[in-house]
N, CA and C of each residue as an Amber inpcrd file, in Angstrom:
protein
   312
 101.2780000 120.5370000 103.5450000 102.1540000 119.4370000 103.1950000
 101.8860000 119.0030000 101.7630000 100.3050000 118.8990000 101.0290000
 100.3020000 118.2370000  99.8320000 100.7900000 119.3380000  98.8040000
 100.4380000 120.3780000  99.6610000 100.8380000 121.8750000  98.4060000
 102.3220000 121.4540000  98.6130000 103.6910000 121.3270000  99.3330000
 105.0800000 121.1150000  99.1710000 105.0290000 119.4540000  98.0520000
 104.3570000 118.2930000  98.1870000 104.6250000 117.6110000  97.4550000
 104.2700000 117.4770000  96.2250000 103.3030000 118.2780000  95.5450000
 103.2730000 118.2900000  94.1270000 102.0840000 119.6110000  94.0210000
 102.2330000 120.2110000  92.6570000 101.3600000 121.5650000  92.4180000
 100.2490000 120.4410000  91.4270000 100.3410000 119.5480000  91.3910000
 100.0780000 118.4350000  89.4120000  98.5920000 118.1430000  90.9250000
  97.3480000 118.7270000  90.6680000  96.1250000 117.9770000  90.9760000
  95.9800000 116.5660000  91.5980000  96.3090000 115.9180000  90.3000000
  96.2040000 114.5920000  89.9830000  97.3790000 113.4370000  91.0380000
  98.7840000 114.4580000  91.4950000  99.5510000 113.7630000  91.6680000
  99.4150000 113.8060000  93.4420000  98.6160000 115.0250000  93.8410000
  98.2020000 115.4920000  94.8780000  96.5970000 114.7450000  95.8070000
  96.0470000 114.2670000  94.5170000  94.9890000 113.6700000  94.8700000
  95.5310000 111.7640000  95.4920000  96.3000000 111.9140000  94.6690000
  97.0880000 110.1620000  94.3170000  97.5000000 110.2170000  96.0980000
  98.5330000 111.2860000  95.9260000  99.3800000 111.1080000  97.0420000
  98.4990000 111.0020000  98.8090000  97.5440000 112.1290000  99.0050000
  96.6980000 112.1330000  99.7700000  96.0170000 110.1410000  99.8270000
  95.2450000 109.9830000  98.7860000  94.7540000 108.7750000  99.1530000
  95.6040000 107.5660000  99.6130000  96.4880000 107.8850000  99.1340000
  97.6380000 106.2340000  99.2370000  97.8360000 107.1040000 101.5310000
  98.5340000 108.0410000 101.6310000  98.4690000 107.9790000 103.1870000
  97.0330000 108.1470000 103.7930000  96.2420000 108.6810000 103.4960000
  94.6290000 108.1370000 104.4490000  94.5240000 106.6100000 104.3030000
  95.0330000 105.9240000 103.5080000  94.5570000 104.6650000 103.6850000
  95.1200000 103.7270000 104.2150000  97.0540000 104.3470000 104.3350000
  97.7790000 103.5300000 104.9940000  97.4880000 104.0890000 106.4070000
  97.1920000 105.1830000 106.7240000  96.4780000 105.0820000 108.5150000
  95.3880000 104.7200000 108.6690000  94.0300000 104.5850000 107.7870000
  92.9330000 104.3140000 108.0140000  93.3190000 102.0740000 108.5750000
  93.8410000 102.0830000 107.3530000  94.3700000 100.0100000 107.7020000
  95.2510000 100.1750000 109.2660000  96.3400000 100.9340000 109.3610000
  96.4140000 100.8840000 110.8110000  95.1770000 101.3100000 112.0030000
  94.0790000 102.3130000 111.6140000  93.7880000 102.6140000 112.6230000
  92.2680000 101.3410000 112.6970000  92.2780000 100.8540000 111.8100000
  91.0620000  99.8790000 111.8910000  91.4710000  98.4860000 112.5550000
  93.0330000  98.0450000 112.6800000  93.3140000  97.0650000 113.3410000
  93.2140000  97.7890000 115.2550000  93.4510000  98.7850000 114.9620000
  93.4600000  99.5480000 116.6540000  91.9280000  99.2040000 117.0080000
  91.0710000  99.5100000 115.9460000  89.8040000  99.8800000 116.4640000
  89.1650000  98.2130000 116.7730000  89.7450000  97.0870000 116.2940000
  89.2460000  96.2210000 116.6140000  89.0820000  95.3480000 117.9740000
  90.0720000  96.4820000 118.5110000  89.8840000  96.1210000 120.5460000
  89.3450000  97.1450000 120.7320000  89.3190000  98.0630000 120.5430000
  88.4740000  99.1490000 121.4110000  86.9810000  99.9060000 120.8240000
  87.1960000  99.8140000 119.8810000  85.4830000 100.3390000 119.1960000
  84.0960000  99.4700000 119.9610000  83.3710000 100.4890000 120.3350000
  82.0850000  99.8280000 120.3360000  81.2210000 100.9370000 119.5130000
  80.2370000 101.7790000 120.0300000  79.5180000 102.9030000 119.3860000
  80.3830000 103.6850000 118.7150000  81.7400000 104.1030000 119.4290000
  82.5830000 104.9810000 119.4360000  83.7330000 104.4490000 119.0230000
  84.9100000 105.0250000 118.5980000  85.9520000 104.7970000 118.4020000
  86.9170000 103.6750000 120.0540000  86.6330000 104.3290000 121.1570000
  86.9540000 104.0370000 122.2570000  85.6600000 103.6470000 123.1420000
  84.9730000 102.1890000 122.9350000  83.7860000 102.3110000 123.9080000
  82.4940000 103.2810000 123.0470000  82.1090000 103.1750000 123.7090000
  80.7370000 103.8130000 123.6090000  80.2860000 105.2130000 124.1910000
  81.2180000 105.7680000 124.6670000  80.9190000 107.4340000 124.6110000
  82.0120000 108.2870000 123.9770000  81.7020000 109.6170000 123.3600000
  83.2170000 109.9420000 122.6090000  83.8980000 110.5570000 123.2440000
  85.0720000 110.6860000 122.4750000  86.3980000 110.8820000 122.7290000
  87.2900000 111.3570000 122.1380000  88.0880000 112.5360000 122.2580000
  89.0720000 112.9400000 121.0050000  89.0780000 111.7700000 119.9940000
  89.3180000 111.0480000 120.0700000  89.5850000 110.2390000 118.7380000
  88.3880000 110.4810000 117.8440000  86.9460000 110.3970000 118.3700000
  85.6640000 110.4570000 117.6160000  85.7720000 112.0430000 117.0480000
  85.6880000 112.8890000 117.6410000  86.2730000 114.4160000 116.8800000
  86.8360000 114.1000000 116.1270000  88.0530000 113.6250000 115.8520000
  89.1830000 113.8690000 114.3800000  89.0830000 113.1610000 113.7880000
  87.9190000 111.6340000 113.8570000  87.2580000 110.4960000 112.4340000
  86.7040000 111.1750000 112.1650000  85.8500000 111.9390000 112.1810000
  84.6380000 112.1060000 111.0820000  84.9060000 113.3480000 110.0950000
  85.9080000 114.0890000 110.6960000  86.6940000 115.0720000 109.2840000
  87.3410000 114.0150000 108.7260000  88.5090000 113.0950000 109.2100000
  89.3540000 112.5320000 108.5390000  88.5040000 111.2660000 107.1760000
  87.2990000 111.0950000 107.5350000  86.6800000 110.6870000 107.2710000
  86.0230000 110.8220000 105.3600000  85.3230000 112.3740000 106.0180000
  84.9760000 113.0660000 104.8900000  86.4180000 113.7680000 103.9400000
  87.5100000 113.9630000 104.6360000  88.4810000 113.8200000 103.3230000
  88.9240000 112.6260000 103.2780000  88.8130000 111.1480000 103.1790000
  89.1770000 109.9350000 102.9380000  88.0180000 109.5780000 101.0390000
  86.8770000 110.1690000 101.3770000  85.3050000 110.5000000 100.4510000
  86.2930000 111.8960000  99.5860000  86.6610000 112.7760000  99.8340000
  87.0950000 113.5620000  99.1300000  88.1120000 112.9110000  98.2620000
  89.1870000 112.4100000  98.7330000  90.5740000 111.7850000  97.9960000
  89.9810000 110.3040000  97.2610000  88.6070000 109.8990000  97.4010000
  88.1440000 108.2340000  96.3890000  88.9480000 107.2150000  97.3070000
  88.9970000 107.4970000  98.7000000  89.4310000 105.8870000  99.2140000
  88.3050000 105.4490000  99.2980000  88.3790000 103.9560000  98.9860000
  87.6220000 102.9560000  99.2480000  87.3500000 102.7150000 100.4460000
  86.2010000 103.2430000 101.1280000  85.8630000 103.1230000 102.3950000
  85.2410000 101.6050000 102.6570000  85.0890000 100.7370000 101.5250000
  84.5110000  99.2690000 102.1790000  85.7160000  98.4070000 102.6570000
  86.7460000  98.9400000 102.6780000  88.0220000  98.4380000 103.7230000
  88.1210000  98.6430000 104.4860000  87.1190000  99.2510000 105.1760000
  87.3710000 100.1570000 106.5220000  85.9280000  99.6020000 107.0150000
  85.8070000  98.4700000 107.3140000  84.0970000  98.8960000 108.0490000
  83.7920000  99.3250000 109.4820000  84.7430000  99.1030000 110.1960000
  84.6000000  99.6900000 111.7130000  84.6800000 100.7720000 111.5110000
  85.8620000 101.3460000 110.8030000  85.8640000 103.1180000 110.7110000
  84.1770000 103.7650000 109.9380000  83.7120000 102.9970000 109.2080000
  82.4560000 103.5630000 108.3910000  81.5500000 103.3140000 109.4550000
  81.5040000 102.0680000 110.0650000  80.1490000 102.2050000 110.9310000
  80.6800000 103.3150000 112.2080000  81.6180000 103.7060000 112.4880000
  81.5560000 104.5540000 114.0090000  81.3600000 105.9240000 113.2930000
  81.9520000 106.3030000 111.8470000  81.1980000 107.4180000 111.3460000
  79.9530000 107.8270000 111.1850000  79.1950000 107.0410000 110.7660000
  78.1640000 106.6840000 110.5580000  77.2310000 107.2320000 111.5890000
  77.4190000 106.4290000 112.8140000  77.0910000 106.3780000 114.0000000
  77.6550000 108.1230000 114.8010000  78.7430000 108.7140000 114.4440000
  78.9320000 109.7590000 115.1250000  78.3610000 111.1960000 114.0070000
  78.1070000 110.8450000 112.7110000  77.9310000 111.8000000 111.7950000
  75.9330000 111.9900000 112.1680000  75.3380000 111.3900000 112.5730000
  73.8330000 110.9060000 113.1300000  73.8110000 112.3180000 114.3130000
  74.6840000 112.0930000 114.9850000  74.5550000 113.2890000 116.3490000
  74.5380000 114.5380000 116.0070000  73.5000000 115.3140000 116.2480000
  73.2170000 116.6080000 115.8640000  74.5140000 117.1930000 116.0210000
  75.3660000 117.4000000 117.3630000  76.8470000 117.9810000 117.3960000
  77.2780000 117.8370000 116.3840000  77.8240000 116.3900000 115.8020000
  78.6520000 116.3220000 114.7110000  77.8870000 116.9410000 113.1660000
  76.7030000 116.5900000 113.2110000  76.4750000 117.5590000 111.8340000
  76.6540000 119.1060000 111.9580000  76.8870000 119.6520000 113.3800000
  76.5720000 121.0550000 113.1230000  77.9680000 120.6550000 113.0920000
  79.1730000 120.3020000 113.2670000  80.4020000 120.4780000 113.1970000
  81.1150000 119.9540000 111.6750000  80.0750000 119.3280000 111.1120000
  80.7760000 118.5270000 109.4940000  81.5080000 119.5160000 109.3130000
  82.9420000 119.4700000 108.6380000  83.1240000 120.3480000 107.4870000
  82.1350000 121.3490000 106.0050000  81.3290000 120.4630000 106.1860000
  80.6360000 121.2330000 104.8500000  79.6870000 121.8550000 105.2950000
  79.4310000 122.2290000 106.8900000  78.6490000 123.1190000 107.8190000
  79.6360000 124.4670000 107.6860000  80.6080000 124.3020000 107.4360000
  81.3100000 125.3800000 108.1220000  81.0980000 126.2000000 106.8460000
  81.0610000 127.6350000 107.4090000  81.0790000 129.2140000 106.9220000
  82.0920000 129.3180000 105.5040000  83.2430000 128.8860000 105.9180000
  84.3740000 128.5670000 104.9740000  84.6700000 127.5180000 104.2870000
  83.2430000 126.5160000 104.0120000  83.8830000 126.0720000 103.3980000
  83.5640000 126.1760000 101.7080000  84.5800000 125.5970000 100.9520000
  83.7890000 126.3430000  99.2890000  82.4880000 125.5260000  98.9010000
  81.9790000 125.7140000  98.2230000  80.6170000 125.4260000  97.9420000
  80.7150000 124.0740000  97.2430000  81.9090000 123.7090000  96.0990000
  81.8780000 122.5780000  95.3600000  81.9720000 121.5140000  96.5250000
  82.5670000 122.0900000  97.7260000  82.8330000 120.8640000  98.9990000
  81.3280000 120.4700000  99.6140000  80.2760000 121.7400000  99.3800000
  79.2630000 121.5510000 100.4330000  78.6860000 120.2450000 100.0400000
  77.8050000 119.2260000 100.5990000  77.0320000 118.2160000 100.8420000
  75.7390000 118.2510000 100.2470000  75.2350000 118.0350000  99.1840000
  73.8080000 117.8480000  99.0360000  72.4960000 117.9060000 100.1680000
  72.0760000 118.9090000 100.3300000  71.2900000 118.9820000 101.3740000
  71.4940000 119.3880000 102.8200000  72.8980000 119.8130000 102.6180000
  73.7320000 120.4900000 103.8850000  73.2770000 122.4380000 104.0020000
């Protein structure tokens, strides 16, 4: 999708951050009835799978994650679990090296 809306880096980086952040502000009013440890409660749940990528490209695109503090603390909290680090993105085989993590 960002490769159809612009080839321009810059206009691609823009565009990405402005929608992670207009779902991150919707999904942080969601999370304010249902988050406890987890996105849903306190054990996970599909939803906890697809924060913590959506997450680390929110850190990729420069959103301001101190608008988000429920979403940062349940990352936080799910990026800690051995599962989820062996699953980060910057674990994976494919991914390019400028992406990998300091100490990953």
């Amino acid at each position: 999708v960002m490769q159809k809306h612009s080839q321009d880096q810059v206009e691609r980086m823009a565009w990405s951050k402005h929608w992670i952040t207009v779902g991150f502000r919707a999904l942080e009013k969601v999370l304010e009835n249902t988050a406890g440890e987890c996105c849903v409660g306190d054990k996970v749940t599909m939803a906890d799978c697809c924060i913590v990528p959506q997450v680390y490209n929110a850190v990729r695109f420069s959103v301001d994650m101190s608008e988000f503090p429920i979403i940062s603390r349940i990352n936080e909290t799910l990026s800690s679990r051995p599962e989820f680090e062996a699953a980060h993105p910057s674990q994976q085989l494919d991914c390019p090296s400028e992406l990998k993590l300091e100490g990953k």
